[in-house]
C-alpha positions as CSV (number, residue, x, y, z in Angstrom):
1,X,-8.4,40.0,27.4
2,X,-11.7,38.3,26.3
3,X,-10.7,38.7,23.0
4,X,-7.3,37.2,23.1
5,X,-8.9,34.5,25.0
6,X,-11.4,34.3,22.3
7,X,-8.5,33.9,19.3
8,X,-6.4,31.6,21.4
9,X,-9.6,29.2,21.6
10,X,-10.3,29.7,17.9
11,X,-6.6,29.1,16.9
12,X,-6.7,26.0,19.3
13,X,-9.7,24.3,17.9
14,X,-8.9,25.6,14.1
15,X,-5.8,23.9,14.6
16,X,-7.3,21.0,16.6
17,X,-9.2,19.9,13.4
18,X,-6.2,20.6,10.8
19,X,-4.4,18.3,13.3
20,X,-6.8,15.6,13.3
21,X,-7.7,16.3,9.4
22,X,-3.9,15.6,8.6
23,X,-3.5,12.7,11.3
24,X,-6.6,11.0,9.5
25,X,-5.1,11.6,5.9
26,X,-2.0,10.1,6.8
27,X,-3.3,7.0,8.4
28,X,-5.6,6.8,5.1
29,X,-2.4,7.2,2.9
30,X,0.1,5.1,4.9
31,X,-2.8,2.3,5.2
32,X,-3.9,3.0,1.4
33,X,0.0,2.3,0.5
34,X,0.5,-0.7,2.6
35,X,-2.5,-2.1,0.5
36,X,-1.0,-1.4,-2.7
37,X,2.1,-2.8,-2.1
38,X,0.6,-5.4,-0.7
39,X,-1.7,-6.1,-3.7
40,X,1.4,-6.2,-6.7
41,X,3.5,-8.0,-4.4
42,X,0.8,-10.3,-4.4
43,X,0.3,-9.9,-8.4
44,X,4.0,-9.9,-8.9
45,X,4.9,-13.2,-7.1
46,X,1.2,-14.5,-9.3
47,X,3.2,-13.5,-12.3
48,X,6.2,-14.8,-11.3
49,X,5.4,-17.7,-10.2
50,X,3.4,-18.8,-13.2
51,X,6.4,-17.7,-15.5
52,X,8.6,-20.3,-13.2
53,X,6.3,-22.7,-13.5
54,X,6.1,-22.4,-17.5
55,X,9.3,-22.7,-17.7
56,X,9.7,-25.9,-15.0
57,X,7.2,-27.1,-17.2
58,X,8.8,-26.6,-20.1
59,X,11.9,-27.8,-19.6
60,X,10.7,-30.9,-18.0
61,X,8.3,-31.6,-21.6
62,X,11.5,-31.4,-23.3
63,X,13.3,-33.8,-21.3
64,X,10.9,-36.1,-21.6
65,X,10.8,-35.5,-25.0
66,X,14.4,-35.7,-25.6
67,X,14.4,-38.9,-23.7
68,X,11.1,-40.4,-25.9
C-alpha cells in the first residue's frame, strides 16, 4: 500500500513538472511568435511604406517635370 502510494506521489509530481515544463514552453513559444509576427509586420509595413512613398514621390517628380 505504501508503495503504491509512494508511485502515485512520484507519478503526480513527475507529471506535475512535465506539466508546468510544457505550460511554460508554450507560453514562451506562443509569446516568442506573437513577437515575431509582430516584428515583420512591423518591417513589412517599413518596407512597404517606403516603396509607396518612392513611388508617390516619383510620380509626383515627373509631373512636375512634365509640367516644367
Amino acid at each position: 500500500m505504501l508503495l503504491i502510494h509512494f508511485f502515485f506521489c512520484f507519478f503526480y509530481r513527475l507529471f506535475n513538472v512535465f506539466f508546468n515544463f510544457f505550460s511554460f514552453f508554450f507560453d514562451f513559444l506562443s509569446s516568442c511568435f506573437a513577437c515575431f509576427v509582430h516584428f515583420f509586420s512591423n518591417v513589412f509595413y517599413l518596407i512597404f511604406n517606403s516603396l509607396l512613398s518612392t513611388r508617390c514621390y516619383c510620380e509626383s517628380h515627373c509631373k512636375s517635370s512634365c509640367e516644367h
